[in-house]
Legacy VTK file of the C-alpha trace (Angstrom):
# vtk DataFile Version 3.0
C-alpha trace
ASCII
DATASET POLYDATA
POINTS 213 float
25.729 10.375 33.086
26.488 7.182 30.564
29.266 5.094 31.183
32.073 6.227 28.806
33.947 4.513 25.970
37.200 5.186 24.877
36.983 2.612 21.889
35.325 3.608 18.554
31.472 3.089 18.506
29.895 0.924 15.632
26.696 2.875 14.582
26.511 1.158 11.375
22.690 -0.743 10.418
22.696 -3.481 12.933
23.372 -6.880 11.260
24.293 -10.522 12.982
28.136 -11.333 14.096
28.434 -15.563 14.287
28.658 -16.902 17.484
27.987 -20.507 17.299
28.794 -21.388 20.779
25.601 -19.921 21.799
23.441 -21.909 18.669
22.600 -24.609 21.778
21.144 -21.992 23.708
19.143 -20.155 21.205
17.230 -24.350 20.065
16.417 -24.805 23.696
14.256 -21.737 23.996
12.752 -22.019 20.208
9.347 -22.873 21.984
9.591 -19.144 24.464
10.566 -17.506 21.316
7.197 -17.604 19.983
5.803 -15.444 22.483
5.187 -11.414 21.597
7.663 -11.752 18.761
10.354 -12.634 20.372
11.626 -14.440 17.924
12.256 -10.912 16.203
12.980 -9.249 18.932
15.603 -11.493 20.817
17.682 -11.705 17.820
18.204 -7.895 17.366
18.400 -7.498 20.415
21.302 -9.968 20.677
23.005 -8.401 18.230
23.340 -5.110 19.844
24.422 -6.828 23.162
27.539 -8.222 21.156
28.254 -4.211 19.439
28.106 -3.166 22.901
30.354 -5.366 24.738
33.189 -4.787 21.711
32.687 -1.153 23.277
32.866 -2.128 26.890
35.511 -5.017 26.607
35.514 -5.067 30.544
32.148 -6.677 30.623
31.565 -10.301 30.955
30.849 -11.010 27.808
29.191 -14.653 28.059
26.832 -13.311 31.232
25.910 -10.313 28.906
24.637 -12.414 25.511
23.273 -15.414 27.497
20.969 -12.557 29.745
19.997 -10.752 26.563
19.176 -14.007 25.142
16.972 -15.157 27.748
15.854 -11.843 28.962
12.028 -11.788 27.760
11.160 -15.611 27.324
9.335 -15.146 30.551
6.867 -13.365 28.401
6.086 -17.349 27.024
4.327 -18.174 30.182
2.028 -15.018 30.612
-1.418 -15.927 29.305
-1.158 -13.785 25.525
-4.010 -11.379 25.973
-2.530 -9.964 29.496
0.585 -9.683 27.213
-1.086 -6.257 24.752
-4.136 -5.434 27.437
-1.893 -4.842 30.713
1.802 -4.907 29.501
1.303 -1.831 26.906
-1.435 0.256 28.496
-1.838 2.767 31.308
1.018 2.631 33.578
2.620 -0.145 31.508
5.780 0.172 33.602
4.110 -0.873 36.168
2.304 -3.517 34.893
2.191 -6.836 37.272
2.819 -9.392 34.177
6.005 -7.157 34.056
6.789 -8.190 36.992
5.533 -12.185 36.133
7.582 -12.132 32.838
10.651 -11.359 34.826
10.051 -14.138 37.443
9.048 -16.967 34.490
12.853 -16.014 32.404
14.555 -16.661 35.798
12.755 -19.992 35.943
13.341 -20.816 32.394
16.981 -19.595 32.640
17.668 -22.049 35.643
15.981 -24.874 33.263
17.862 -24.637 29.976
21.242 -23.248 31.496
22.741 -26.769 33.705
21.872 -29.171 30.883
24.037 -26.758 28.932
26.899 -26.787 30.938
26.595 -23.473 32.416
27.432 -23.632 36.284
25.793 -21.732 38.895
27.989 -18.837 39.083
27.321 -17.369 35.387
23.056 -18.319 36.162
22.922 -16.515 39.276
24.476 -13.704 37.681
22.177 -13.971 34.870
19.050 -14.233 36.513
19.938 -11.147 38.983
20.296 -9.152 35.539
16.596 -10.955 34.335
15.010 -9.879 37.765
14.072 -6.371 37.630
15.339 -5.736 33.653
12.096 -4.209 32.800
10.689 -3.086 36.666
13.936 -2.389 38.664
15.429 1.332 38.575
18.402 0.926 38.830
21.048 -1.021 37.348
23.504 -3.181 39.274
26.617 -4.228 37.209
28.197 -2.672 33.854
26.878 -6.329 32.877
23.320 -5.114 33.580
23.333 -1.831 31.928
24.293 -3.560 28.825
21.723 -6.121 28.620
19.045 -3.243 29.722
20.746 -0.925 26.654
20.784 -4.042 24.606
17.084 -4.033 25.060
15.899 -0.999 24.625
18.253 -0.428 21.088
16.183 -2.240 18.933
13.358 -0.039 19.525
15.207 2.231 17.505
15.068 0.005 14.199
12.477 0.124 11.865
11.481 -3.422 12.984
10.881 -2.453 16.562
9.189 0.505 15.455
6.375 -1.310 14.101
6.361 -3.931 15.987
6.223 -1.209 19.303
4.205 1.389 17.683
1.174 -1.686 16.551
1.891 -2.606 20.648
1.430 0.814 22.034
-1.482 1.759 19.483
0.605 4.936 18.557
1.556 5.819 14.398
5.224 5.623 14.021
6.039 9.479 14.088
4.702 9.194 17.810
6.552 6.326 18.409
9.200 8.120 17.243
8.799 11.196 19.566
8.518 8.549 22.532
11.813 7.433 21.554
13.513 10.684 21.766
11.910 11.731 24.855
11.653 8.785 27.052
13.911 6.325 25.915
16.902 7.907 25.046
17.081 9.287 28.396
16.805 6.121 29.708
19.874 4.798 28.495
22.814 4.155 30.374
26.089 3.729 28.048
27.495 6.270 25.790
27.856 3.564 22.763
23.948 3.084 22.947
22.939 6.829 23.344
24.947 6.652 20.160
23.693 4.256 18.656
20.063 4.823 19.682
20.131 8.530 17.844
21.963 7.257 14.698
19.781 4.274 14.232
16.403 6.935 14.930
18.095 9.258 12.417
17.919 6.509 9.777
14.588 4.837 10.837
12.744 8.262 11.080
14.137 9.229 7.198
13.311 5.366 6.089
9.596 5.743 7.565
8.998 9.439 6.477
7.776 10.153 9.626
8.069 13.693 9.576
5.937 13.988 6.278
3.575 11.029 7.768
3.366 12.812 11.265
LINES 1 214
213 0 1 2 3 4 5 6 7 8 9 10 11 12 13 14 15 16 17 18 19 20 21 22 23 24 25 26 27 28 29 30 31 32 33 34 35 36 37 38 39 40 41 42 43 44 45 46 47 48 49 50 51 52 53 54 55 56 57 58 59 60 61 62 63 64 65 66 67 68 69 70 71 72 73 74 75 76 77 78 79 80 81 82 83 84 85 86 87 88 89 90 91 92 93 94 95 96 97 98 99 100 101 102 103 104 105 106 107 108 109 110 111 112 113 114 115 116 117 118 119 120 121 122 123 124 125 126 127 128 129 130 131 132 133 134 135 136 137 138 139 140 141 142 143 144 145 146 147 148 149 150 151 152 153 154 155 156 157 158 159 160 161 162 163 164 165 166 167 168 169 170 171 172 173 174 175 176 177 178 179 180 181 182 183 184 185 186 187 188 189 190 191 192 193 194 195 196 197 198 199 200 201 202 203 204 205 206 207 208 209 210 211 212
């Protein structure tokens, strides 16, 4: 069952909050940005990590936005045609550069996070949440089930739907479909099951995929 809320959940279009403390962060990975448009990606991503910890104010905020931030630069130092060819096909769950992308972000996290000032408390925490975001079943902290919802929400914008749906070699009405039937489920906070089905709702009208299925 989600973790509940008992605070009001913004399903508005997902836009950016400021949070310049984190600017630092975001120009030291510039260069693992680049990799399977993460640059596009990240961002929106980020963005739905900082909706859903104003709906879970219990959560450690800071570990939550720095893991989001971080969570798929591993994907920087898998060679670019394993990226489409093994990460997006067959059992793509599976995958072993799944597994490698997970492994590289810990690395890169424990690079750009001292010279920061971050101490090793808030990295081992955020490299726990890193290791097994995409491969591990379960989640182990309300910290890690936002960073995993974080992750999976901006699927659900027209942006990750084409980006996804060029990935997975599907049109966007079955993109769509996959949405609803596998990734919803997956989701393990009330605010982003929430957000997830408004967001499709708006994406599936914007893309006409029901008169494009």
């Amino acid at each position: 069952m989600p973790v509940p809320t008992t605070l009001p959940i913004d399903v508005s279009p997902i836009h950016a909050a400021p949070d310049a403390a984190l600017d630092p962060l975001w120009q030291a990975i510039v260069a693992e940005s680049r990799a399977r448009s993460n640059d596009i990606h990240l961002p929106i991503s980020f963005a739905y990590a900082q909706r859903l910890c104003v709906a879970y104010p219990e959560a450690d905020a800071v570990v939550v936005k720095v893991a989001i931030l971080l969570h798929d630069t591993g994907w920087a130092r898998v060679e670019e045609d394993r990226i489409l060819s093994e990460g997006f096909t067959g059992d793509w769950r599976k995958a072993d550069v799944r597994f490698e992308h997970e492994r590289h972000g810990c690395a890169i996290a424990r690079e750009v996070l001292p010279p920061l000032g971050y101490d090793a408390d808030l990295i081992g925490r955020v490299t726990e949440i890193i290791d097994g975001h995409d491969t591990r079943a379960v989640s182990r902290s309300l910290e890690d089930s936002l960073v995993r919802d974080a992750d999976r929400l901006w699927r659900f914008t027209p942006t990750g739907i084409a980006l996804a749906s060029s990935w997975f070699g599907l049109t966007p009405a079955e993109y769509c479909r996959r949405l609803r039937s596998e990734i919803v489920p997956e989701l393990l906070t009330e605010a982003a099951v929430e957000m997830a089905m408004t967001e499709l709702a708006r994406s599936e009208a914007l893309l006409k995929t029901e008169q494009l299925a």
